[in-house]
C-alpha positions as CSV (number, residue, x, y, z in Angstrom):
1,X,25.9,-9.2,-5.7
2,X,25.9,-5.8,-3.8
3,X,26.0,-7.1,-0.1
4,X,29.3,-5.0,0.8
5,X,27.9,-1.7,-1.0
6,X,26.7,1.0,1.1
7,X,22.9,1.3,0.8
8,X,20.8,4.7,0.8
9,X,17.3,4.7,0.8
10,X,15.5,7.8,-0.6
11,X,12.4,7.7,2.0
12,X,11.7,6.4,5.2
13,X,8.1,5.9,5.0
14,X,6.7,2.1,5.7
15,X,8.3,0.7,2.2
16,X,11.6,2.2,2.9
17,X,12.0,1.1,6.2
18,X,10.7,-2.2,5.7
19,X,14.1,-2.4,3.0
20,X,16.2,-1.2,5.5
21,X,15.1,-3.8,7.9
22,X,15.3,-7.1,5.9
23,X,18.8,-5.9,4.6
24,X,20.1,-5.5,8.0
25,X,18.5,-8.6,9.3
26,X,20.3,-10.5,6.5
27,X,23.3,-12.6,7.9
28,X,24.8,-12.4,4.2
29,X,24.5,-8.5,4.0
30,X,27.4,-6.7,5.3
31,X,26.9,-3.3,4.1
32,X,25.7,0.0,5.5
33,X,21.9,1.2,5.4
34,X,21.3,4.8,5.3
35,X,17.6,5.9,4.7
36,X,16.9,9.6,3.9
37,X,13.5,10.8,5.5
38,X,12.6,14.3,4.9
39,X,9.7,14.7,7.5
40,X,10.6,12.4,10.8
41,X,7.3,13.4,12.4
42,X,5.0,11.2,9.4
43,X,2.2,14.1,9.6
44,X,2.4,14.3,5.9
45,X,3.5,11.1,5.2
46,X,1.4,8.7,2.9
47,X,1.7,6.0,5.7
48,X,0.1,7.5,8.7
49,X,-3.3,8.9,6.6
50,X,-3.2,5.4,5.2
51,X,-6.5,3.1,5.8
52,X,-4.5,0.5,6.7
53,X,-6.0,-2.2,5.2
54,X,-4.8,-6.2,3.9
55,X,-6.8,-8.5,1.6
56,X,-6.2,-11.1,-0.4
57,X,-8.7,-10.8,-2.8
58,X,-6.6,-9.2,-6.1
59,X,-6.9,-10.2,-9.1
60,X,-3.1,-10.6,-10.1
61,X,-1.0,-14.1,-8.3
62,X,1.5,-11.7,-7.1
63,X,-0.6,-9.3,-5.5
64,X,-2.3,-12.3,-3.4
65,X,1.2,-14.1,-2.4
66,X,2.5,-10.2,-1.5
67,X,-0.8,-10.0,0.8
68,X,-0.2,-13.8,2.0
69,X,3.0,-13.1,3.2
70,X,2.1,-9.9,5.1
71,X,-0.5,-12.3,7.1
72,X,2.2,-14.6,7.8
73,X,4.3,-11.9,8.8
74,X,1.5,-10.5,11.1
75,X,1.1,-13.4,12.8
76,X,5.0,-13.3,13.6
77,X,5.7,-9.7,14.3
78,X,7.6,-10.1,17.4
79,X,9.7,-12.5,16.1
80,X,10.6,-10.1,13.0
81,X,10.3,-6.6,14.9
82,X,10.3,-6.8,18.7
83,X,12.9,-5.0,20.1
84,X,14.7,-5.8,23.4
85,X,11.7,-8.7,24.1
86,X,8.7,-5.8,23.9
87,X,5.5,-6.8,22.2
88,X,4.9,-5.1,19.2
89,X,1.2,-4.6,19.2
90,X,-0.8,-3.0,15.6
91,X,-4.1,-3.5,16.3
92,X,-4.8,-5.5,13.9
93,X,-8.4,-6.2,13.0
94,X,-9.2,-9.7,11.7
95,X,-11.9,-8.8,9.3
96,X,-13.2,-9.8,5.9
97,X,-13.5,-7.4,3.0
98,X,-17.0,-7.5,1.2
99,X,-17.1,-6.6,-2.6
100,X,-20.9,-6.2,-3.8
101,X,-22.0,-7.0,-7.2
102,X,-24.7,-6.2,-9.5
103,X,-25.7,-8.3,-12.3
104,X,-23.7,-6.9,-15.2
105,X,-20.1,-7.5,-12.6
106,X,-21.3,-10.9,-11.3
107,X,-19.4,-12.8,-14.3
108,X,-15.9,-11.2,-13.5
109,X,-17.0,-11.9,-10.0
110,X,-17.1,-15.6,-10.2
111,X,-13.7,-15.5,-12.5
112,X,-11.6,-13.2,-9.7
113,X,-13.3,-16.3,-7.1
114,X,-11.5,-18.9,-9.6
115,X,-8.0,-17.3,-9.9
116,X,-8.5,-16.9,-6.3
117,X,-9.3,-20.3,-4.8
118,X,-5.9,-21.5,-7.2
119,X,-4.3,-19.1,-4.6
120,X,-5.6,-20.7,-2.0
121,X,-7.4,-17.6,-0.8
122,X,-10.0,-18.4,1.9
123,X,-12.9,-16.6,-0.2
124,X,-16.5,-17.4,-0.5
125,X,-19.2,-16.4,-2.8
126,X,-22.1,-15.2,-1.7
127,X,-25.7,-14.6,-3.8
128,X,-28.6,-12.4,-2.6
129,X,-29.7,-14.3,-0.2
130,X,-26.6,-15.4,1.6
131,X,-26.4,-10.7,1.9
132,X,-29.5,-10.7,3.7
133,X,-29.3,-13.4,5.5
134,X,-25.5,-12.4,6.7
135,X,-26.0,-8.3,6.5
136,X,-29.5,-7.3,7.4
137,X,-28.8,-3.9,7.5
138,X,-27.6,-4.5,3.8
139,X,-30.2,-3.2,0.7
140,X,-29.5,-5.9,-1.8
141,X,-32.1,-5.2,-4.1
142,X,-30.0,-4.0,-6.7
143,X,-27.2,-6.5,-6.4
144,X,-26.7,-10.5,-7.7
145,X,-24.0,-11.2,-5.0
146,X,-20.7,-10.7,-3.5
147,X,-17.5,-11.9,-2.9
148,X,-16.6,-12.4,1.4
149,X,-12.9,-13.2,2.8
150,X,-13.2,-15.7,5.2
151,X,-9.8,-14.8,6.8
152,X,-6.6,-13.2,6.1
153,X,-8.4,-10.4,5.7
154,X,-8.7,-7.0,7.9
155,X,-6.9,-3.7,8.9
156,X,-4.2,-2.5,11.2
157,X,-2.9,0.6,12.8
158,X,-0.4,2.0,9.7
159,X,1.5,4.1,11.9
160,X,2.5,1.6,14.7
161,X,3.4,-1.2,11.8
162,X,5.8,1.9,9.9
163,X,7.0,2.7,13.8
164,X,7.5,-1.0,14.2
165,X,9.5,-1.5,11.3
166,X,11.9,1.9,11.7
167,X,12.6,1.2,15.6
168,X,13.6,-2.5,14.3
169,X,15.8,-1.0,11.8
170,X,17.5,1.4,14.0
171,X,18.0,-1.5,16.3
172,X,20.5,-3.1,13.9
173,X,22.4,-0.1,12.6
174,X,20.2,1.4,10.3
175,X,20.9,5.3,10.1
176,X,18.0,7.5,9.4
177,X,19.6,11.0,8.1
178,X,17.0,13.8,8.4
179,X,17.6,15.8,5.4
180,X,15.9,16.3,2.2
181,X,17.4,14.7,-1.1
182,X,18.1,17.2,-4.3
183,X,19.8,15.2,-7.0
184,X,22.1,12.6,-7.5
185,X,25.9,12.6,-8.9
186,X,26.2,9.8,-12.0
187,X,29.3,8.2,-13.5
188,X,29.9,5.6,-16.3
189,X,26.1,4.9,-16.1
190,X,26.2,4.4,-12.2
191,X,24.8,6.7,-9.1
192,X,27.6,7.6,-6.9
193,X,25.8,10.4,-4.2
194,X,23.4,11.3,-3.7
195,X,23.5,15.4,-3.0
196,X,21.2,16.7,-0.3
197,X,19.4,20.0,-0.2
198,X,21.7,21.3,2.6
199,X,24.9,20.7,0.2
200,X,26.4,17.6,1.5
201,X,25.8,14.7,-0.1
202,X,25.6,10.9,0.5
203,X,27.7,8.4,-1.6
204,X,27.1,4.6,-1.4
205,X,27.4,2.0,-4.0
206,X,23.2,1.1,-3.9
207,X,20.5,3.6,-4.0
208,X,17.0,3.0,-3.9
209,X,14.0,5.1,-4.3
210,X,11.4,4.7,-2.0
211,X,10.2,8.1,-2.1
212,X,6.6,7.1,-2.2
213,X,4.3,10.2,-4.2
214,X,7.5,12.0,-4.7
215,X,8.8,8.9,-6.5
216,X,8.6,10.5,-10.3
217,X,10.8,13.7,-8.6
218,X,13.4,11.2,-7.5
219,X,13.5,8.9,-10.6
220,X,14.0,12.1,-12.9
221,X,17.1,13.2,-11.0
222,X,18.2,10.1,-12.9
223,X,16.9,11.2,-16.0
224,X,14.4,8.3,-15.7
225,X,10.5,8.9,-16.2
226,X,8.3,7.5,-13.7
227,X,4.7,7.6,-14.2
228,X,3.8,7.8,-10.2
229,X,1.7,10.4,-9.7
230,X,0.6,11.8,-6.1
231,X,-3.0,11.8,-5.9
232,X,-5.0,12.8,-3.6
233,X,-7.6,10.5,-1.7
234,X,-10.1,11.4,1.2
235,X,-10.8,9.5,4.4
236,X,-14.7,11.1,6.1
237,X,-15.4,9.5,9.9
238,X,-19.5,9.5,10.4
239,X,-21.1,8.2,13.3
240,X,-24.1,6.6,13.1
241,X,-27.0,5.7,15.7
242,X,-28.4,2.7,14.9
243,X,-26.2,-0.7,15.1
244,X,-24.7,-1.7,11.9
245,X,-23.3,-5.0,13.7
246,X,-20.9,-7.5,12.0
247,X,-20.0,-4.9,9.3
248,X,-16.9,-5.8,7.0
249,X,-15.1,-3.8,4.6
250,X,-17.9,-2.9,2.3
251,X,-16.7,-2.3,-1.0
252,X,-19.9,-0.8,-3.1
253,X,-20.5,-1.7,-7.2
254,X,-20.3,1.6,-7.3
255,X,-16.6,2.2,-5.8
256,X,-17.5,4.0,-2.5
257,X,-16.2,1.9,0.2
258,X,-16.7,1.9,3.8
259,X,-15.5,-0.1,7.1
260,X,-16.0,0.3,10.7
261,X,-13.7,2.5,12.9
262,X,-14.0,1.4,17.1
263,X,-17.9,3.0,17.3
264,X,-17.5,4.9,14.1
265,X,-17.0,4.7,10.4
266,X,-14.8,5.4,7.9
267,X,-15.6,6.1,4.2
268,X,-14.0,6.5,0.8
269,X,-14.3,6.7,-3.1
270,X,-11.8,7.3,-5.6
271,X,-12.9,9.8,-8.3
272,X,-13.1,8.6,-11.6
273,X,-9.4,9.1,-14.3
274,X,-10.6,12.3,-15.6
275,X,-11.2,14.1,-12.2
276,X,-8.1,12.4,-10.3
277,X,-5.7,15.5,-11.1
278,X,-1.9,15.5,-9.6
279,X,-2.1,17.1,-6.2
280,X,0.1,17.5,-3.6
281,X,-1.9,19.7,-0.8
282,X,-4.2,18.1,2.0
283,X,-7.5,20.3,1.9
284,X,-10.5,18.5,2.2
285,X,-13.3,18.3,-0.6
286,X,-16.6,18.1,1.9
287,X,-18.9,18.2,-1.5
288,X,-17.7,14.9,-2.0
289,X,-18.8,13.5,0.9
290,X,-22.2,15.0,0.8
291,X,-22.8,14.9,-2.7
292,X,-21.2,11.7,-4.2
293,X,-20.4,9.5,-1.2
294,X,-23.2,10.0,1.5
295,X,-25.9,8.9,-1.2
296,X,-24.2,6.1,-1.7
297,X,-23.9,5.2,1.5
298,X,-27.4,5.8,2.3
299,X,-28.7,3.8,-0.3
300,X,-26.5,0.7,0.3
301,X,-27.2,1.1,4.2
302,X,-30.4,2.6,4.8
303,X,-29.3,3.2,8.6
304,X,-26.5,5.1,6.9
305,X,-29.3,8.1,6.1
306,X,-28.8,9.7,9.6
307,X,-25.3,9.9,10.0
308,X,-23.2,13.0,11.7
309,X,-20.0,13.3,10.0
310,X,-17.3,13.6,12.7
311,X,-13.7,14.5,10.9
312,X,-11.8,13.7,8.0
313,X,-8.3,13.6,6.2
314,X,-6.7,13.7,3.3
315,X,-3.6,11.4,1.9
316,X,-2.1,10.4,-0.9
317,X,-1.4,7.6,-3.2
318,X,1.7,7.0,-5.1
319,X,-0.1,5.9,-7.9
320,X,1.2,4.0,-11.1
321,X,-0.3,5.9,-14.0
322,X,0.3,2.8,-16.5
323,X,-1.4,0.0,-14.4
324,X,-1.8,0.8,-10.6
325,X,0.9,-1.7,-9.4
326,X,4.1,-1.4,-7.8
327,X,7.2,-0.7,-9.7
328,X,9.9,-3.1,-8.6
329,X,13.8,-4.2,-8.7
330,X,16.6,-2.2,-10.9
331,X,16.6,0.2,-14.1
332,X,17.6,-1.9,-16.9
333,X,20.8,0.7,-17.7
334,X,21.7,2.5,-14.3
335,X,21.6,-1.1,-12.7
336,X,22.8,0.2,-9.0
337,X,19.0,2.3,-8.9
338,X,16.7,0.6,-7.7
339,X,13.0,1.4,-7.4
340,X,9.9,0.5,-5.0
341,X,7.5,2.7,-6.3
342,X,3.8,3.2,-7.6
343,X,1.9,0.9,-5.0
344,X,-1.5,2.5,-6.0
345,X,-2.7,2.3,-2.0
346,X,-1.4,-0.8,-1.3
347,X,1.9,0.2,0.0
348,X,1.3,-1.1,3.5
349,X,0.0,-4.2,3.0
350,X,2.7,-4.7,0.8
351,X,5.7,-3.3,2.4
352,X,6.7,-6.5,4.0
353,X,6.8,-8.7,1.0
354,X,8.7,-5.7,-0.9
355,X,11.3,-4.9,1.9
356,X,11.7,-8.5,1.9
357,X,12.1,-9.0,-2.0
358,X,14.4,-5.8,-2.8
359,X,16.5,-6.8,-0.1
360,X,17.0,-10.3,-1.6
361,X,18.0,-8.3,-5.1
362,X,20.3,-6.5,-4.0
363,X,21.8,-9.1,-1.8
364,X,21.6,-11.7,-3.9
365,X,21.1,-10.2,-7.3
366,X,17.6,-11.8,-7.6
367,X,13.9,-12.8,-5.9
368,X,14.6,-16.0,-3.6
369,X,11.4,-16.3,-1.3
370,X,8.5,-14.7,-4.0
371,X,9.4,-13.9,-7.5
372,X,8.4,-10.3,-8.3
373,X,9.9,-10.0,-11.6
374,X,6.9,-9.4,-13.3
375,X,6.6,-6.1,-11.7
376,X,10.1,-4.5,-13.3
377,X,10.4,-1.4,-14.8
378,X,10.8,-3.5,-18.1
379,X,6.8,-3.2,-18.5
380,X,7.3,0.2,-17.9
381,X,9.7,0.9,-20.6
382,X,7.5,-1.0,-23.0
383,X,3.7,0.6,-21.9
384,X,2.8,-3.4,-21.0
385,X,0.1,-3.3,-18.0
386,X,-0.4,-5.7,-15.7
387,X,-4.4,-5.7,-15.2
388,X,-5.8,-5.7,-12.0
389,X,-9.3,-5.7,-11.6
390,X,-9.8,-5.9,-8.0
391,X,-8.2,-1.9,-7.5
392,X,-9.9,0.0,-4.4
């Protein structure tokens, strides 16, 4: 057990402080929490440009408890992160999440529903007629059903839930060292500082890499290969005139997904493998708005066809080239490194259930609440995916 080490955290975006926070909140961790942020203002960060969504509706047990127990943590936020008896408020949007089928997806439809309900997800199926009866701004001629969360479901404000967490942390002792990593110092198989870009460096006894799409960067100053790739992913807000009431998040057959935004909307689409290069920049592809997304949308919503498209934003996913889930506990040989990487977009909603369950490792020296040993870097070091279908 490590809960007298020193701790540093390599990145103090929503994962990394959620860490920091359950390990100080611990009564049987003693130690020190340092968490290494390079950017303190989150303009870049993979947090703030996040959607900012939660479902339940994976196709992987994990996944669905991970999701479950940010819900529960929702509903309990003051008690886990209120500060000095003020409300922590996220604006959190109770809302199902819609994915629309067409014939040849309806059997893997009805299978996800199966593994589901075992979960105890609150899920229905729905068939054509239940979509036009429920979404009559919906064109359903082209689809055999869809899948609807009842509750548990919905989006929040990323940036007040990654605030929430760091102004929790700081409130028990957590330090949060503006600097940017470089490299880290390793003897007899174990990290002992980590040096930073100014020359000083940091040494602790536990270090863990929460460095989100710089994750790979971090892993190799270890010597360790990572496959977490940054990649980039788009966010367009449209307005639209006509009422598109009781609107969920709509995820299309097709992949383009959309959800309202107050009186707006926000859509998305990720590109298919072989145009999903490593990118690190934030300009904006318009083209793929207008020429892969918009048609979609128009098509799926006819009142979609006369939209004005008012901004939009780019962000990136840490994104786990081998199976697009997170990347979780210590490396097998360099056993005080610890990784919380590769969460594919689903970071957020996952960050409390992670900062929860690497805490308990490197208290305890294993998972006590949720068992997330399936997601090792053990599956990693032998190319074994975990397959999940559901992967917006």
């Amino acid at each position: 057990m490590h809960q007298r080490q020193d701790i540093v955290i390599i990145g103090g975006g929503v994962i990394g402080s959620s860490i920091a926070y359950f390990l100080k909140s611990s009564d049987n961790f003693t130690g020190n929490v340092t968490v290494i942020e390079k950017d303190p203002s989150y303009e870049f960060g993979s947090t703030g440009r996040s959607w900012g969504g939660i479902r339940q509706q994976f196709t992987t047990p994990e996944n669905i408890r991970m999701s479950q127990f940010a819900q529960e943590f929702l509903r309990d936020i003051n008690g886990y992160l209120s500060v000095d008896e003020t409300a922590v408020n996220v604006n959190y949007n109770d809302h199902g999440y819609l994915f629309l089928a067409k014939d040849r997806q309806i059997s893997r439809l009805y299978g996800n529903h199966t593994l589901q309900r075992g979960e105890n997800v609150d899920v229905a199926l729905l068939d054509r007629e239940d979509l036009v009866r429920g979404y009559p701004w919906l064109n359903v001629s082209d689809l055999a059903g869809g899948s609807l969360g009842l509750s548990g479901e919905g989006w929040l404000d990323a940036y007040s839930l990654h605030q929430a967490f760091r102004k929790k942390a700081l409130s028990l002792g957590v330090t949060y060292h503006i600097a940017e990593a470089a490299d880290f110092e390793i003897r007899d198989n174990l990290i002992t500082a980590v040096k930073l870009a100014d020359g000083s460096r940091l040494n602790a006894g536990v270090f863990v890499n929460a460095a989100g799409p710089a994750a790979a960067k971090t892993a190799k100053w270890a010597g360790i290969e990572l496959p977490v790739s940054s990649r980039k992913r788009y966010a367009f807000s449209f307005s639209c005139r006509t009422p598109v009431e009781g609107c969920p998040l709509v995820i299309d057959p097709s992949g383009v997904h959309f959800r309202p935004e107050g009186r707006q909307f926000l859509a998305g689409c990720s590109p298919e493998p072989q145009n999903d290069p490593d990118c690190v920049d934030f300009d904006i592809d318009y083209g793929w708005f207008e020429e892969h997304i918009w048609p979609i949308l128009a098509h799926r919503v006819p009142a979609f066809e006369a939209i004005k498209l008012e901004s939009a934003w780019a962000g990136h996913y840490a994104y786990n080239l081998l199976d697009q889930n997170a990347i979780l506990g210590p490396h097998p040989d360099l056993r005080n490194f610890y990784f919380a990487n590769g969460f594919s977009g689903h970071g957020l909603q996952q960050s409390p259930a992670v900062g929860r369950g690497i805490s308990e490792l490197i208290t305890y020296g294993e998972y006590r609440s949720l068992d997330l040993s399936r997601f090792s870097f053990a599956r990693i070091m032998t190319g074994t995916p975990i397959l999940e279908h559901n992967v917006v």
